[in-house]
MIGU-61095 format. One record per residue: residue in three letters; x, y, z of N, C-alpha, C, O in turn. Coordinates in steps of 0.1 Angstrom, whole numbers, padded with zeros to 4 digits, always signed. Last residue first. Layout:
! residues N
alaXYZXYZXYZXYZ;...
This chain:
! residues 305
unk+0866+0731-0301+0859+0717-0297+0871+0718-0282+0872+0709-0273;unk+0859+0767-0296+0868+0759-0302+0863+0741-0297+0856+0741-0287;unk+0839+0792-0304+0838+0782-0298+0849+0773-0300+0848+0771-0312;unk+0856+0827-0312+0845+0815-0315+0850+0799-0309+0861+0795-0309;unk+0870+0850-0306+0862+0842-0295+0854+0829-0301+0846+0822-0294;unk+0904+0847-0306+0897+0845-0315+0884+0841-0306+0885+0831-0298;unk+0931+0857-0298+0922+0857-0295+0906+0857-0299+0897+0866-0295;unk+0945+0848-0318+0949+0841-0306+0937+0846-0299+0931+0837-0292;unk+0940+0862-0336+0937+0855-0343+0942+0843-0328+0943+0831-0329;unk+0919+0894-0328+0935+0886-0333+0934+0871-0334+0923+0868-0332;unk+0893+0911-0334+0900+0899-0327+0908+0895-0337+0907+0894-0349;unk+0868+0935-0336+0880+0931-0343+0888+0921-0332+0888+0926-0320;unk+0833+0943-0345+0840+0935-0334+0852+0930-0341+0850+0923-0350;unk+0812+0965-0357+0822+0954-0360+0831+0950-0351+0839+0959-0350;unk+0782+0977-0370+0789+0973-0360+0804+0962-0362+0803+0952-0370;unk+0767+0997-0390+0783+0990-0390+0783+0990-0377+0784+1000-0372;unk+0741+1010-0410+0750+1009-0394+0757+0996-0394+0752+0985-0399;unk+0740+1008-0437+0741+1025-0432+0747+1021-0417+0756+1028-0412;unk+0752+0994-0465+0747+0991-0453+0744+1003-0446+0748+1012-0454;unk+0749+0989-0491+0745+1000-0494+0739+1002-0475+0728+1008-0472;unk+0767+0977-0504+0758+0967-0502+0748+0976-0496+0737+0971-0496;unk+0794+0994-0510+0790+0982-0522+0777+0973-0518+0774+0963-0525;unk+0791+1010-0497+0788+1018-0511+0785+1006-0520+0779+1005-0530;unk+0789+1004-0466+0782+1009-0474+0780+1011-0487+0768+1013-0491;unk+0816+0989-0471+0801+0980-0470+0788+0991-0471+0777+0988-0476;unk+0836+1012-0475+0833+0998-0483+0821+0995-0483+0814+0998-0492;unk+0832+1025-0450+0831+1029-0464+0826+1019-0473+0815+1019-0478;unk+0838+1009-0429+0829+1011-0435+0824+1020-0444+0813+1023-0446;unk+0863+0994-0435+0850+0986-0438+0840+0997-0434+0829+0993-0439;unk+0876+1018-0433+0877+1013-0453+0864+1004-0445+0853+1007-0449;unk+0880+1023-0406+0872+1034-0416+0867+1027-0434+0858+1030-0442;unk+0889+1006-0398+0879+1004-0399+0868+1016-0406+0856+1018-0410;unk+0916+1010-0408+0910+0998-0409+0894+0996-0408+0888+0988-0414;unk+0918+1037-0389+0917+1030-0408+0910+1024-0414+0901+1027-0422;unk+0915+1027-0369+0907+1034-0369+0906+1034-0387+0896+1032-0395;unk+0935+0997-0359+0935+1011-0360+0923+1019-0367+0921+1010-0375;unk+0948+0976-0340+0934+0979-0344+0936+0999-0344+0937+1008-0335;unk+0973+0957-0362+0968+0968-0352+0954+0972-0354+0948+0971-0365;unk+0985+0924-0368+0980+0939-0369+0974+0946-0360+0970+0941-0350;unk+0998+0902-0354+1005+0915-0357+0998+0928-0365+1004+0939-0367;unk+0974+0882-0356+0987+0891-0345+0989+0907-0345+0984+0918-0340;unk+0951+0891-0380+0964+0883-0379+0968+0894-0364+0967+0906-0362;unk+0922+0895-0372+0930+0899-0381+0941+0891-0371+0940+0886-0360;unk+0883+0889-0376+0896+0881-0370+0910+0889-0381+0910+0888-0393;unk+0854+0901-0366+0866+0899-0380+0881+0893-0371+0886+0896-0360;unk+0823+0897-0366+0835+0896-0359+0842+0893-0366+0840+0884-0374;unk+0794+0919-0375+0802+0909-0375+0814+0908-0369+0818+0919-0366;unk+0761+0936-0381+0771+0931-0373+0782+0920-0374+0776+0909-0374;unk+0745+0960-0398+0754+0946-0401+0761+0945-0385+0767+0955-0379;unk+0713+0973-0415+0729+0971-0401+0731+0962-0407+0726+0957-0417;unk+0701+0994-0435+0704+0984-0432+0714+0982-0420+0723+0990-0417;unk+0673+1020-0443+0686+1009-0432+0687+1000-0429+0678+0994-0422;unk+0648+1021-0450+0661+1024-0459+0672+1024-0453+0682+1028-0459;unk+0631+1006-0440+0627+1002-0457+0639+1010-0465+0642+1009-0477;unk+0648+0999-0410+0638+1005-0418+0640+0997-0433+0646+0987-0436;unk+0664+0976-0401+0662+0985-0395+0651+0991-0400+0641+0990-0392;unk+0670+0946-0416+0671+0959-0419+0664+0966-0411+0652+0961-0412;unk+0705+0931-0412+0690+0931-0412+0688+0944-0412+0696+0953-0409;unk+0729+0903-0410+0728+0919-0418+0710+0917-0418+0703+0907-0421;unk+0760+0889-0391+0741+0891-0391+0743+0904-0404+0753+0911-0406;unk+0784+0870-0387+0780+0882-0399+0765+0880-0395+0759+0869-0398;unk+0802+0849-0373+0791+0856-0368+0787+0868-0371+0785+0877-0362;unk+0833+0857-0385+0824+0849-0382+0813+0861-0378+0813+0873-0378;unk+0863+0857-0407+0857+0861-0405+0842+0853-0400+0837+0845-0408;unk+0900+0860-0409+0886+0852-0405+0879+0860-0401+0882+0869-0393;unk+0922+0877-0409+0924+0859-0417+0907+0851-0414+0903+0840-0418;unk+0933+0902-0426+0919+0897-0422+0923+0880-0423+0925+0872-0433;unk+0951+0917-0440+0952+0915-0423+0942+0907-0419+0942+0904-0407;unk+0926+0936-0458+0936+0933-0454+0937+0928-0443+0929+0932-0434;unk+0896+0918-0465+0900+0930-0464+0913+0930-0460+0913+0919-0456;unk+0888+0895-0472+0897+0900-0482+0902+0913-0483+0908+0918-0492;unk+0863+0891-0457+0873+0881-0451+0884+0886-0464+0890+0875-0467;unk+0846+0908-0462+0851+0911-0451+0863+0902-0447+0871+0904-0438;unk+0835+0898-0491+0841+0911-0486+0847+0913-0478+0857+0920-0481;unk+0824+0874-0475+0833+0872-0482+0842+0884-0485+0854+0883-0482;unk+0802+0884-0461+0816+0877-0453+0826+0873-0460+0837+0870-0455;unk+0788+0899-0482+0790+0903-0468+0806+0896-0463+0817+0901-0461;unk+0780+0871-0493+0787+0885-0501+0796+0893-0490+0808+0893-0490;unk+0765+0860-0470+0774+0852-0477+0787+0863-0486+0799+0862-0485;unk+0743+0879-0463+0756+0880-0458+0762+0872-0461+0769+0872-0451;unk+0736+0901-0496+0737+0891-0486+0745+0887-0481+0756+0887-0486;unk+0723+0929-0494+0736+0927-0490+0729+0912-0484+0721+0911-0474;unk+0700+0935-0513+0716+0945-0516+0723+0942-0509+0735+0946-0512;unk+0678+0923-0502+0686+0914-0510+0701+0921-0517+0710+0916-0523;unk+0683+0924-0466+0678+0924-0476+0684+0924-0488+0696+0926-0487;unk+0678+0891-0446+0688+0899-0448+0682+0907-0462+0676+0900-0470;unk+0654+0891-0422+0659+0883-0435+0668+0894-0437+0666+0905-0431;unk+0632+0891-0399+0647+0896-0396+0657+0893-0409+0669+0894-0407;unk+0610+0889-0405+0614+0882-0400+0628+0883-0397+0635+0873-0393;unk+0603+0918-0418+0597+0919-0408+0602+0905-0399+0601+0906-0387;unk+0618+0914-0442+0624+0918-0440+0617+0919-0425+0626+0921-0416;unk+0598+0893-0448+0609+0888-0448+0619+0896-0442+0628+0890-0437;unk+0569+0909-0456+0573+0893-0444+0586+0894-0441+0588+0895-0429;unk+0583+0927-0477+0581+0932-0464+0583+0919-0452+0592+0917-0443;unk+0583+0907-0495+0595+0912-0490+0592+0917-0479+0598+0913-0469;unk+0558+0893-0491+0569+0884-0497+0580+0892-0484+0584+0889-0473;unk+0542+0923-0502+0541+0911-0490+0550+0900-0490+0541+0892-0486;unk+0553+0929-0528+0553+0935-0513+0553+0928-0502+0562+0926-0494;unk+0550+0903-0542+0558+0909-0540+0561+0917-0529+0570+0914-0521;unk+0520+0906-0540+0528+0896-0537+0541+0902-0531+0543+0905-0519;unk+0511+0933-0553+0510+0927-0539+0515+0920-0534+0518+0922-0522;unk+0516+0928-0582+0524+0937-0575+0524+0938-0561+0533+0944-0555;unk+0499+0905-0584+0517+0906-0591+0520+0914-0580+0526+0910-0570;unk+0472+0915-0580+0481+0905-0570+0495+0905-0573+0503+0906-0563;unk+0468+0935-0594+0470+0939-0578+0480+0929-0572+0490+0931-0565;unk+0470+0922-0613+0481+0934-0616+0481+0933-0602+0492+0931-0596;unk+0447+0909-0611+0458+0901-0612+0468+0907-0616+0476+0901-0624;unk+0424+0928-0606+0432+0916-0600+0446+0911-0599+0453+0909-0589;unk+0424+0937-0638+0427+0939-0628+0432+0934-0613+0444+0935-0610;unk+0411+0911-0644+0429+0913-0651+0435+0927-0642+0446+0928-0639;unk+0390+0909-0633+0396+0900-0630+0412+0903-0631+0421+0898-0624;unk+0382+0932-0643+0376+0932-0630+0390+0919-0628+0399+0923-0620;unk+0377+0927-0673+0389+0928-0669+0390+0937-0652+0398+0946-0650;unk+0355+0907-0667+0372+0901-0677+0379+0912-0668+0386+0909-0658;unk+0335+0924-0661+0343+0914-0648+0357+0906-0650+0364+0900-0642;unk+0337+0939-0687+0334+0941-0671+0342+0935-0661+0352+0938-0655;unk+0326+0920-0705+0342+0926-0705+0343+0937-0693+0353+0943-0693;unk+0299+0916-0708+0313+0904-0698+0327+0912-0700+0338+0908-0696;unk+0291+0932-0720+0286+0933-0703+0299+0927-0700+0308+0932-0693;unk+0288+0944-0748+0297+0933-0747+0296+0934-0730+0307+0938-0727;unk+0289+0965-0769+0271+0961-0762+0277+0951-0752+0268+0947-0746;unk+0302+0982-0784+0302+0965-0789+0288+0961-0779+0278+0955-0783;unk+0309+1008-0774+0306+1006-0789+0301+0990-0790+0295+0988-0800;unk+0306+1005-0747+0300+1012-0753+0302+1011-0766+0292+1017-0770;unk+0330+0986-0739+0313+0983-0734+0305+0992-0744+0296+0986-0749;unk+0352+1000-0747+0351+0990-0761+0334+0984-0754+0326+0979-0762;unk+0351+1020-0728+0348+1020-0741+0346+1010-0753+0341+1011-0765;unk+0357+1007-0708+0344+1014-0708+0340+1014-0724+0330+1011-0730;unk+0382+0990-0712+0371+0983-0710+0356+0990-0713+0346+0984-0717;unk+0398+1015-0712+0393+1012-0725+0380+1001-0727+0372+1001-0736;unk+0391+1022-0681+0387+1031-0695+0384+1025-0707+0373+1026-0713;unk+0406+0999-0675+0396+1002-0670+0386+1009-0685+0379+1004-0694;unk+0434+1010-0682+0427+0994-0689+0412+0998-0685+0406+1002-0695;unk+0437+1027-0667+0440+1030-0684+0429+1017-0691+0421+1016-0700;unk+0439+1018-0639+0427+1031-0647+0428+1029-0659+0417+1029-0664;unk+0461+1007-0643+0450+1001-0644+0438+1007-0650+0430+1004-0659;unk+0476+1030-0645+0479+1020-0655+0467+1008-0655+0465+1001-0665;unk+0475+1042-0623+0474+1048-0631+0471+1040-0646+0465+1045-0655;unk+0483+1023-0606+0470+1025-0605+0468+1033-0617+0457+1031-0623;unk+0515+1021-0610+0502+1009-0616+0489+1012-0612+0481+1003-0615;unk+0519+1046-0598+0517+1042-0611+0511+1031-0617+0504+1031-0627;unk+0511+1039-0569+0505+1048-0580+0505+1048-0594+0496+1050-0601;unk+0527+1019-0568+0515+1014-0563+0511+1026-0577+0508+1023-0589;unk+0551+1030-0576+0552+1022-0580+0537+1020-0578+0532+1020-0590;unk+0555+1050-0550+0555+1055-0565+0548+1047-0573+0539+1053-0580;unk+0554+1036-0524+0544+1044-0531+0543+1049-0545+0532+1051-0551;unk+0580+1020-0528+0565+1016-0529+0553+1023-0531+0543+1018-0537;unk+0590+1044-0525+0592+1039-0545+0583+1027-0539+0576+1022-0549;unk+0592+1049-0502+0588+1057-0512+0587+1055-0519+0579+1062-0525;unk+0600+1025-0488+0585+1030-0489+0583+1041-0500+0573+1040-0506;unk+0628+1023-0503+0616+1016-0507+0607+1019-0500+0598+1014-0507;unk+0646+1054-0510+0640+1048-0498+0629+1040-0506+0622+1046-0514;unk+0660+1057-0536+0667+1059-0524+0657+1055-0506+0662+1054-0495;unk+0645+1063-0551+0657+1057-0559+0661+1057-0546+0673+1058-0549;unk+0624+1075-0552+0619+1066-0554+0629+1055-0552+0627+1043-0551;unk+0617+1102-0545+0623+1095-0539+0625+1078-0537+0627+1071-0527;unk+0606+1117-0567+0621+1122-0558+0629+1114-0551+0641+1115-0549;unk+0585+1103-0571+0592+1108-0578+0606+1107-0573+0614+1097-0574;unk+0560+1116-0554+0569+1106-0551+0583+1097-0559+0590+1088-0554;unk+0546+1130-0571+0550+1138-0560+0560+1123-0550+0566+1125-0540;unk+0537+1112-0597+0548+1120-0595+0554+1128-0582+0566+1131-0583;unk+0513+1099-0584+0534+1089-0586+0542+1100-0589+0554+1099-0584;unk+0499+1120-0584+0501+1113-0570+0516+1107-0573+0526+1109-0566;unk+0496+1117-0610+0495+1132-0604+0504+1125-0591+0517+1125-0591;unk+0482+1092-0619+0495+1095-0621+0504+1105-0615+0516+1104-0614;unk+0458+1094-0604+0470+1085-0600+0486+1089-0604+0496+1090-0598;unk+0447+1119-0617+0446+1115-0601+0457+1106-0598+0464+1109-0589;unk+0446+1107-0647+0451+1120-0636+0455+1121-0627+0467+1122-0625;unk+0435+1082-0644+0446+1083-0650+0456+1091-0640+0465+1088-0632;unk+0408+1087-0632+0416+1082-0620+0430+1079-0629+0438+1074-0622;unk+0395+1101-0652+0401+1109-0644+0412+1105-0636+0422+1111-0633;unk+0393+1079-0666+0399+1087-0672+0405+1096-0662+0417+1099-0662;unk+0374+1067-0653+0388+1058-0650+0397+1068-0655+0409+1067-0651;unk+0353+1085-0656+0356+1079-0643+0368+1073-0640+0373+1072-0629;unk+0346+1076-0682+0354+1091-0680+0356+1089-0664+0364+1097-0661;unk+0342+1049-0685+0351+1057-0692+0357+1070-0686+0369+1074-0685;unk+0318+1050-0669+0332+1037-0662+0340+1045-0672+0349+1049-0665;unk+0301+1064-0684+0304+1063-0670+0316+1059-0662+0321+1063-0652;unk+0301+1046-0708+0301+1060-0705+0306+1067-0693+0314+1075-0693;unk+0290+1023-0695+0299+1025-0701+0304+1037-0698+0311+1040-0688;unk+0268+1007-0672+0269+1022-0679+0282+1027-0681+0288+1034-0673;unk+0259+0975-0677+0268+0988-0671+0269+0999-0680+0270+1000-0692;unk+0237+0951-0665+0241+0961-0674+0250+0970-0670+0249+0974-0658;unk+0260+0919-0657+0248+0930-0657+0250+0940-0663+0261+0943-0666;unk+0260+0880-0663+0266+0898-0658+0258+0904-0660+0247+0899-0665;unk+0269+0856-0643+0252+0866-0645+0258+0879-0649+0260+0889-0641;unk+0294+0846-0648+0284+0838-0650+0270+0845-0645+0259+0838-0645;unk+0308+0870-0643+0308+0863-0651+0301+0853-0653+0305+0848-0664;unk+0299+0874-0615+0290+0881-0622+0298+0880-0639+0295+0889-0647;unk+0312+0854-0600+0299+0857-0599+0296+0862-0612+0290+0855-0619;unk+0338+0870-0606+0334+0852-0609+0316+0851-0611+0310+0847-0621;unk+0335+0887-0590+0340+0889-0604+0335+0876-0613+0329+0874-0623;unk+0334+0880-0562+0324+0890-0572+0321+0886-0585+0311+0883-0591;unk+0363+0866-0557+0345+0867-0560+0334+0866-0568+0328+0859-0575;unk+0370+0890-0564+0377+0880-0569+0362+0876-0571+0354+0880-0579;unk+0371+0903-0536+0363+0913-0556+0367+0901-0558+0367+0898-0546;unk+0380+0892-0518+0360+0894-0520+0362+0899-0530+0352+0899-0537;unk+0406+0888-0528+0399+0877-0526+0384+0879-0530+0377+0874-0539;unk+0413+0916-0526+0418+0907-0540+0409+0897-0538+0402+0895-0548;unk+0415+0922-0500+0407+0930-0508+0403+0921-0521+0392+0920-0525;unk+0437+0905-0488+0424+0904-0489+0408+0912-0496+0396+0908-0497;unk+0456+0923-0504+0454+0907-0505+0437+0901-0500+0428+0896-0508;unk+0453+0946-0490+0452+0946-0502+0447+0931-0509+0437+0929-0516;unk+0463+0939-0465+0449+0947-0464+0444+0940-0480+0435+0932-0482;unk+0485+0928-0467+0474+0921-0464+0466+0925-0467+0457+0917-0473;unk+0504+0953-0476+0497+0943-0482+0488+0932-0475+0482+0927-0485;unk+0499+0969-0453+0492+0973-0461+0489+0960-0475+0479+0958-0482;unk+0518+0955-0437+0499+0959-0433+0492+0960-0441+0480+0956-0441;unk+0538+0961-0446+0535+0943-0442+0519+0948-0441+0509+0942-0446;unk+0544+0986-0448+0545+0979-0459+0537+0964-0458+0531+0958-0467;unk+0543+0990-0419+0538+0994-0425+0533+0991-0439+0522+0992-0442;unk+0564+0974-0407+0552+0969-0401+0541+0977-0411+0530+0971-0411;unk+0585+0988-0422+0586+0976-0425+0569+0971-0422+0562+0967-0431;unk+0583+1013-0400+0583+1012-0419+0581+1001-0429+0577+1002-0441;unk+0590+1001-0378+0571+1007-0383+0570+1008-0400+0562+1005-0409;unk+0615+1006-0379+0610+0992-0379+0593+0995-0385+0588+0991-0396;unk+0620+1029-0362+0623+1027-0379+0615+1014-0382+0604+1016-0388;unk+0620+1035-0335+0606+1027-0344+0601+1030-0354+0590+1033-0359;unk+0649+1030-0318+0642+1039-0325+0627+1028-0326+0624+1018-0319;unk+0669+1014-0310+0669+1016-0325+0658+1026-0326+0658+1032-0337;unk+0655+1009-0283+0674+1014-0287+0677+1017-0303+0687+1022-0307;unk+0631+1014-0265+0635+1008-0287+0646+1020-0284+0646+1032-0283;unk+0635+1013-0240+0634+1000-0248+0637+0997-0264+0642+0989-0271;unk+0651+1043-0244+0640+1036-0236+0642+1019-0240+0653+1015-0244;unk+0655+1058-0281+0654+1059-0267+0645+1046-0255+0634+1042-0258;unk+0664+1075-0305+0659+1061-0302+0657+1066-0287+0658+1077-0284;unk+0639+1096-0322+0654+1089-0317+0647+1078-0308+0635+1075-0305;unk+0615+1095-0352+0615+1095-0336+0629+1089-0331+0631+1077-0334;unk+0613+1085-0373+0623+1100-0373+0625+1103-0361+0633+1112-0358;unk+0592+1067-0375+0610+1061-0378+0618+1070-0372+0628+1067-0367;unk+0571+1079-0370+0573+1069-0359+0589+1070-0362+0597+1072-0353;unk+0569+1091-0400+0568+1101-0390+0572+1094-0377+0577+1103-0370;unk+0567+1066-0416+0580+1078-0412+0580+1083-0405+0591+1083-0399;unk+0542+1057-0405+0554+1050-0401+0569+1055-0404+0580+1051-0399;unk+0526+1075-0414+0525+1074-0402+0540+1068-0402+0550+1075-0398;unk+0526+1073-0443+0535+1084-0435+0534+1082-0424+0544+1087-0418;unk+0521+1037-0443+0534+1045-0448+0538+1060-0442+0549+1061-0438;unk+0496+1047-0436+0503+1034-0428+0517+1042-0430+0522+1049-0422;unk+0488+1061-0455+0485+1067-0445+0493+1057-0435+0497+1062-0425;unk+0491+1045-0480+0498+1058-0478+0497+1066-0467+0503+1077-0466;unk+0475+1023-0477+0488+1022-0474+0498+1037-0477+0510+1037-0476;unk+0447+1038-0479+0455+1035-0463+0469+1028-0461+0475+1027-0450;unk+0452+1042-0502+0448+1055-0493+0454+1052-0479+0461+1058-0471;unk+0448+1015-0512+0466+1025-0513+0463+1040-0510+0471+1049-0514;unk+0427+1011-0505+0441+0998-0503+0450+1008-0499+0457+1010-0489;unk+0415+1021-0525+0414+1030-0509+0423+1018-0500+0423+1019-0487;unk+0424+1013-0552+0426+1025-0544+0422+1030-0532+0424+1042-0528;unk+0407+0990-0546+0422+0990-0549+0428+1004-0542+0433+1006-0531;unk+0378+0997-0550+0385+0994-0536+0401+0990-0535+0407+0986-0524;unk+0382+1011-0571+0379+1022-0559+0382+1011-0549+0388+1014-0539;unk+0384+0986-0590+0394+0998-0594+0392+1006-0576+0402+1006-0569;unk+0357+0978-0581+0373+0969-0580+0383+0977-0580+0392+0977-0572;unk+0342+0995-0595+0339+0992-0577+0353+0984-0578+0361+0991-0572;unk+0350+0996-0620+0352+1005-0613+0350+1004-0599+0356+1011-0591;unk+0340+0966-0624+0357+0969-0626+0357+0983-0618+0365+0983-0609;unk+0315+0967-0621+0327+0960-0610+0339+0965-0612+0347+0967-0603;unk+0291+0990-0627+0301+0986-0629+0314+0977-0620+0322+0983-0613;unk+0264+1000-0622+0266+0986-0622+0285+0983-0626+0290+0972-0626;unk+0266+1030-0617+0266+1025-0636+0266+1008-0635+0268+1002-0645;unk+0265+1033-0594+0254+1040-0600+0251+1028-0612+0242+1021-0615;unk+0286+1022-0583+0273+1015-0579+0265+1018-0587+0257+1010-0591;unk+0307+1037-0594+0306+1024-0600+0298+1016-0597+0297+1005-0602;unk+0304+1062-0583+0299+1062-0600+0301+1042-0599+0293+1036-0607;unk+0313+1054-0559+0295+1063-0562+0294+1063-0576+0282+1063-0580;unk+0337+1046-0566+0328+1040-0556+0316+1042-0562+0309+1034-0568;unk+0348+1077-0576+0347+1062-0581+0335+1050-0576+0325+1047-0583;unk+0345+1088-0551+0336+1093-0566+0331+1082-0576+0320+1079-0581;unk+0360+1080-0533+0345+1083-0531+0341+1085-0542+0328+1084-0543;unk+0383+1077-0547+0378+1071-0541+0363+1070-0537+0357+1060-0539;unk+0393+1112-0549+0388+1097-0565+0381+1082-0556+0372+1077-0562;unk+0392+1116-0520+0381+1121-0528+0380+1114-0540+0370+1108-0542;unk+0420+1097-0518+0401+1097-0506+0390+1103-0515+0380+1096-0518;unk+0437+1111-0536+0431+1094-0537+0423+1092-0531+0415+1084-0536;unk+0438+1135-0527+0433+1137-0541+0428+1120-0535+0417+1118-0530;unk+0448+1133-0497+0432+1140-0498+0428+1136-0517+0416+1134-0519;unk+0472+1117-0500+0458+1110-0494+0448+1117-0500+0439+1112-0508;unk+0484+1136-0518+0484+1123-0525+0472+1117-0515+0461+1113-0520;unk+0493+1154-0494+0482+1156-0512+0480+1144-0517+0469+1144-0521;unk+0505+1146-0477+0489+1144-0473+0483+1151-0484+0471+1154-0484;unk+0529+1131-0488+0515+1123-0482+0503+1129-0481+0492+1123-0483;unk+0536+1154-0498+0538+1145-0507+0522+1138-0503+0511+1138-0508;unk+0542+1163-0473+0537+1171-0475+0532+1161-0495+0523+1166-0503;unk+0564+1144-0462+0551+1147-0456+0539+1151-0464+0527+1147-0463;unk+0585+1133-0465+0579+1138-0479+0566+1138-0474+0557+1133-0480;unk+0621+1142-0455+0602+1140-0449+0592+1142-0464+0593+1151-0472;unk+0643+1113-0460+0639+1130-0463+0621+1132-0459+0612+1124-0460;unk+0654+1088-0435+0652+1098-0448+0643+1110-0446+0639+1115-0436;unk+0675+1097-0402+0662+1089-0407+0659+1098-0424+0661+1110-0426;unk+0709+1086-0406+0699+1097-0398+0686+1089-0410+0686+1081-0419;unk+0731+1064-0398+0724+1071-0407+0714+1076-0399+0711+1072-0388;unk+0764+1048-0381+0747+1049-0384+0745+1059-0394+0755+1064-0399;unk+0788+1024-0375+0781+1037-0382+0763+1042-0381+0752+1036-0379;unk+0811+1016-0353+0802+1014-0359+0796+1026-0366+0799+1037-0363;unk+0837+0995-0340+0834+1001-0346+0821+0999-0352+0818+0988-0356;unk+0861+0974-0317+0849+0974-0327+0848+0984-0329+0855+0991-0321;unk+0886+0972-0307+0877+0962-0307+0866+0965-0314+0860+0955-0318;unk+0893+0998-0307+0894+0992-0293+0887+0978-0290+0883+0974-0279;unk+0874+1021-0323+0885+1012-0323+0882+1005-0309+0872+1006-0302;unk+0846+1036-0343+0856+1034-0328+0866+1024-0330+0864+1018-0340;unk+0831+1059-0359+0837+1049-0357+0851+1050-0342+0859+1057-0336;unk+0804+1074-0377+0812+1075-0371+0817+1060-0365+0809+1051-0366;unk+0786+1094-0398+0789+1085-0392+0803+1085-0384+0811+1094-0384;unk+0754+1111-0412+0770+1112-0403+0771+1099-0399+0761+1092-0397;unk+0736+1131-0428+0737+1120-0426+0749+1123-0419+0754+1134-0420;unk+0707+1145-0449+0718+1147-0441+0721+1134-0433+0712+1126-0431;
């Protein structure tokens, strides 16, 4: 559910209500990923295995970025009030940003490791790392689906999907590493793919942490830049100029915009007019709050020499 609304008299603005609660998403997807976590862990000390102790500390990455993540819905859905005039949508973003570090640093000590014990490897209990990665198939994939729904419409959600499913897809590799240990006698294909692991985490970690930074430094995000933004705005009718366009994002599924549109003399500040910009900039850049400041072109406030 959602509503907006708009003013004249010089400006206009819209907002959006906070996304759908997928609470109940969160706290099955924590309890299955805590318990494969503990099992994993406990089988990958037993059997000497890295890739599975690498695999369990990946996944308890994305126990606590799923616990970061619902915390930080449950903070967003809170109205605004007091000092945060916006609310503490924002936590969504601080959320995303947390959890990749966490993860980053995770990547570094297995990294490590990995290195290490390609130049001494040790025995591992194949068998073990097989049906252990097999389960975390289930378990991960189980989890990407209860996030599913919302993948298409709020990026914490489809960060969560996305994490899960590449966990799902690591487990896969995992497994076969178990298996090809058990027919070939082969130790080093352990920490090989300890490492190729890794380097799915990192691809897909980067990234997170990249965007999240960016959207946490106030960056515009990449569905509406405000170059596109001012250009849209300066071809709306009556429009002879357009300045001082900010676009930033509020949460991981609102965006604002604020800008000053300059319309010729002779037009009117009518309610219309500002109904189409915000129609418009939502559907084409997918903005949810519209502020907009309208000036005639005599009364133009930008700086003149």
């Amino acid at each position: 559910m959602s509503h907006d609304h708009g003013h004249h008299h010089g400006g206009g603005h819209s907002h959006a209500h906070a996304p759908a609660d997928f609470g109940r998403a969160f706290l099955i997807g924590i309890l299955l990923n805590s318990g494969f976590v503990a099992l994993e862990f406990a089988m990958g000390w037993v059997s000497g295995s890295l890739a599975l102790i690498s695999d369990a500390g990946h996944n308890l990455g994305d126990v606590l970025g799923l616990v970061l993540a619902w915390a930080a819905t449950i903070l967003a859905r809170r109205p605004a009030g007091g000092r945060y005039t916006y609310g503490l949508k924002r936590s969504t973003i601080l959320a995303a940003l947390a959890n990749a570090i966490i993860l980053l640093v995770g990547v570094g000590a297995i990294g490590l490791e990995a290195i290490s014990r390609l130049r001494d490897p040790r025995p591992v209990e194949a068998g073990v790392v097989a049906w252990v990665s097999g389960l975390g198939i289930l378990i991960n994939g189980a989890t990407a689906l209860l996030f599913m729904a919302g993948r298409k419409t709020d990026l914490n959600i489809r960060g969560a999907f996305l994490h899960m499913a590449a966990d799902a897809a690591v487990s896969l590799g995992v497994m076969v590493a178990g298996l090809v240990i058990l027919f070939t006698g082969a130790v080093w294909i352990d920490p090989v793919v300890s490492l190729i692991v890794l380097a799915v985490i990192l691809w897909g970690t980067w990234g997170l942490f990249t965007e999240s930074l960016g959207l946490a430094m106030d960056a515009a995000p990449e569905n509406a830049p405000p170059d596109k933004v001012r250009t849209f705005l300066g071809s709306l009718p009556g429009v002879v100029n357009v300045h001082d366009v900010h676009v930033w994002a509020l949460s991981t599924t609102e965006t604002a915009l604020t800008a000053h549109v300059v319309r010729g003399d002779e037009m009117n500040f009518d309610d219309a007019f500002l109904a189409l910009v915000k129609k418009e900039v939502r559907a084409q850049f997918g903005v949810t709050h519209v502020t907009v400041q309208i000036e005639t072109s005599s009364g133009d406030c930008r700086e003149r020499p």
